[in-house]
N, C-alpha and C positions, 0 to 999 in steps of 0.2 A: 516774506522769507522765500526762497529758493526749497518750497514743500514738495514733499516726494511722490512719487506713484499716480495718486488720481491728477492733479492737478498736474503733471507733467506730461501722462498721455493725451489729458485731453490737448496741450497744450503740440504734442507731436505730432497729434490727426489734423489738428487747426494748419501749421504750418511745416510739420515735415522735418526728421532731423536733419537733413540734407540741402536748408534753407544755406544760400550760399553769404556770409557772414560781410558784411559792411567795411569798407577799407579801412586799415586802422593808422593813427598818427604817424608821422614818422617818425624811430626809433633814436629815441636821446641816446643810445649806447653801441658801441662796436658788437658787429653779431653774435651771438650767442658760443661761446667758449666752454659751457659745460650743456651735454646730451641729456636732457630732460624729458623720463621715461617713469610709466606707471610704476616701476621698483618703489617698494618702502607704501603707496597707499595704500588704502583698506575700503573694501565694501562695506555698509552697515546694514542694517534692517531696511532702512528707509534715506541712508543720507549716504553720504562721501567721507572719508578722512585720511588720515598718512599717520604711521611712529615716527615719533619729532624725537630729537635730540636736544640739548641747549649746549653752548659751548663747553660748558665745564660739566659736560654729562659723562660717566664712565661708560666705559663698557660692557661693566658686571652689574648696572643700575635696573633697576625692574625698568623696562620699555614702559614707556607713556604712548596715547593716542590719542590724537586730537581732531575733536570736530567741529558744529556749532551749540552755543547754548541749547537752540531750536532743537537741537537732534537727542535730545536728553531724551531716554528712553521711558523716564516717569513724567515726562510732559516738559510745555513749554516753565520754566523760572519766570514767576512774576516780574515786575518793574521794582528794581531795588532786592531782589533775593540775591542771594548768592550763597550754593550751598556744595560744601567741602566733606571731603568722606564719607561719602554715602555709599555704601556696599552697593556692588554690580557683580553681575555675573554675566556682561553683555559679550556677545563674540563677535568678532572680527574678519574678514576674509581677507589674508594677505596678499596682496599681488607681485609678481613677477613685472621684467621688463617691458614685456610684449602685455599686460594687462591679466593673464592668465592665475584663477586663483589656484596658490600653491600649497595652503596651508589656513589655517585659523588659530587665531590668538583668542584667547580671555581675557576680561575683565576681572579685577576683583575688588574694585574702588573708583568709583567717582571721585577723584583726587578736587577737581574745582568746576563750577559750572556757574555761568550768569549769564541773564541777557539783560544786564545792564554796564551801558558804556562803552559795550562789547558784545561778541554772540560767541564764547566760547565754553566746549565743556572738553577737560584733559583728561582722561581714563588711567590710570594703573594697570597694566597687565602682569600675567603671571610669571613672565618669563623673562628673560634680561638680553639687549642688546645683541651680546656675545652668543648667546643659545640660539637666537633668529639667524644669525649669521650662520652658524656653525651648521644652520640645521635647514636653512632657505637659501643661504650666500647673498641675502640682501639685508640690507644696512640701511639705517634711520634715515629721514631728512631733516639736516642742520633748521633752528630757526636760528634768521638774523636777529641780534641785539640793540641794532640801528634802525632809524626810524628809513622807512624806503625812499624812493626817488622819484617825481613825475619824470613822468617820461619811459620810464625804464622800461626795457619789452619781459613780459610777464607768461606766463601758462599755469592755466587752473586746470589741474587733472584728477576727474571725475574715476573715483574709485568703483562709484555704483555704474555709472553708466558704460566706463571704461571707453572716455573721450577724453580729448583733449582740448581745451581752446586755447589760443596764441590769440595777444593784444597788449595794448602797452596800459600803464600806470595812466587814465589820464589826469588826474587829481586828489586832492584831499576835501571831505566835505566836513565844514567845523560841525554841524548836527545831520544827523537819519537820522530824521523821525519817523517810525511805521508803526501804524495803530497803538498801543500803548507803550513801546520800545522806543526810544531812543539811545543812539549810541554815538563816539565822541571818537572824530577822525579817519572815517571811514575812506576807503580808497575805491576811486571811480575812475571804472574801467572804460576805454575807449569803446566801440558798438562792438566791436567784432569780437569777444567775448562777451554772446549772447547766451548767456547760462539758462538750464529749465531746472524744472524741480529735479532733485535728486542729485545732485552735483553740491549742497547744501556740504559744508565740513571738510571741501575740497580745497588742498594747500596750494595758496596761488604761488609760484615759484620764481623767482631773478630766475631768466636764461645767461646770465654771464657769469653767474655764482653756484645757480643750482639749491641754494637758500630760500626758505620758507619765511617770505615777507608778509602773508598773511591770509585770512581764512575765507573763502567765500561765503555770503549770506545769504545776499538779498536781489533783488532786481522791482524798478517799475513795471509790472505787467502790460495795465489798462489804460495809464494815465491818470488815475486816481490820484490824490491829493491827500497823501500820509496815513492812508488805510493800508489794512494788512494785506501783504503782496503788492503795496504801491507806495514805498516808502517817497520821501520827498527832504529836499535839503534846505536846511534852514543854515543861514546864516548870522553870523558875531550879532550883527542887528535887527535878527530875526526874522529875512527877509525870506519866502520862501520858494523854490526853485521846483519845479515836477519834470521829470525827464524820461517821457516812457519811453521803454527799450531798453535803458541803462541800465546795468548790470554793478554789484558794490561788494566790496570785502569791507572786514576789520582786520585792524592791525595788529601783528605779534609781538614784536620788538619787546614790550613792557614784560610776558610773558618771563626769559628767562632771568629777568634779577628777583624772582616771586620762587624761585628754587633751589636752593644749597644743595648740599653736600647728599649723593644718593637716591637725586630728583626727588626730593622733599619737600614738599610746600612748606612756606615760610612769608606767609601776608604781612610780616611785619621788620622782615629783612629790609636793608639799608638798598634804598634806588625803588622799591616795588612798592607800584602805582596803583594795582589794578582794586578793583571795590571788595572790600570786605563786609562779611558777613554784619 
């Protein structure tokens, strides 16, 4: 996982935030049509994350907040947990366009959280859409409800670190596996989105939509062989792939048919995939 604090300094005295990033693919899509700016992330304790909307979210809906399974504030979700409404009281720091924190949000629910098949956990806050606007003048980021695009040129924006990285989609990987985790479609970034710790729950974003295609996790560190911090790709026939340097998200898309009416979870709503309890 993409772990925060110690494992990320030591990792910035090793090589420097200022390591000049690897050229990346050339871009499957006409250049970037929407301005993709830290507005809508969130600082954590220890990780990165953004208030997501889904398409049929209102505006008077409690804001949600989403980061990674990993970044669960009571620990990592074993292999096969998945746990829904667990009181929080975790805060937030909301950022502005320029990265600047403007405000903080509350938690009062751990709405869903797994790190199986997936690394994400969605928060409940106290306050709705509307009140954020009203009271920040910034506004959620949309998730896509489509599956994403290779190719497509991307930005993971780092709430804790208050960076950016720009790279494209380079694939899908049918397993990550990392030490007792595995997860299911994972998207693989080209080098020059070289994530470090703390950037963990950061919304990787379409530059041509502005859409939240899906969550930063992981990266090979060492060149390790599917230990923790060195996931590795396994294939339909099991075949195994280690790619150090490369950096991995999971994907959102399954997310919003898992929410009706009110941003209400709903595991058992018609189209929603994702693992239940």
């Amino acid at each position: 996982m993409n772990k925060p604090l110690l494992a990320a300094l030591s990792s910035l005295a090793i090589a420097g935030v200022g390591a000049a990033p690897a050229v990346a693919a050339p871009q499957a899509k006409a250049p970037a049509a929407v301005t993709v700016n830290f507005a809508g992330t969130v600082s954590l304790s220890n990780c990165s994350g953004s208030v997501i909307r889904f398409p049929n979210s209102a505006d008077t809906d409690p804001a949600l907040v989403l980061t990674n399974g990993h970044c669960l504030e009571t620990g990592f979700p074993s292999p096969g947990q998945v746990i829904t409404g667990q009181s929080s009281s975790r805060s937030f720091g909301l950022l502005n366009a320029s990265g600047s924190r403007v405000g903080t949000l509350r938690a009062n629910q751990v709405v869903y959280s797994t790190m199986t098949d997936t690394d994400v956990t969605i928060y409940r806050t106290t306050t709705t859409y509307a009140a954020i606007r009203s009271t920040y003048g910034i506004s959620p980021l949309t998730v896509q409800d489509t599956h994403p695009t290779a190719g497509t040129a991307i930005k993971v924006v780092s709430g804790y670190w208050k960076r950016t990285y720009s790279c494209n989609i380079d694939g899908f990987v049918y397993r990550l596996k990392e030490g007792d985790w595995t997860w299911k479609d994972s998207v693989r970034y080209t080098s020059a989105c070289n994530t470090i710790g703390g950037t963990s729950g950061s919304p990787v974003i379409d530059t041509s939509t502005g859409k939240v295609v899906a969550v930063n996790n992981t990266g090979n560190e060492d060149g390790q062989r599917c230990t923790e911090n060195n996931p590795c790709e396994v294939d339909a026939n099991g075949n195994v792939t280690v790619r150090q340097g490369i950096n991995y998200a999971e994907e959102t898309y399954l997310i919003p048919a898992c929410f009706t009416t009110g941003n209400k979870l709903d595991l058992s709503a018609a189209g929603c995939t994702l693992p239940k309890p």
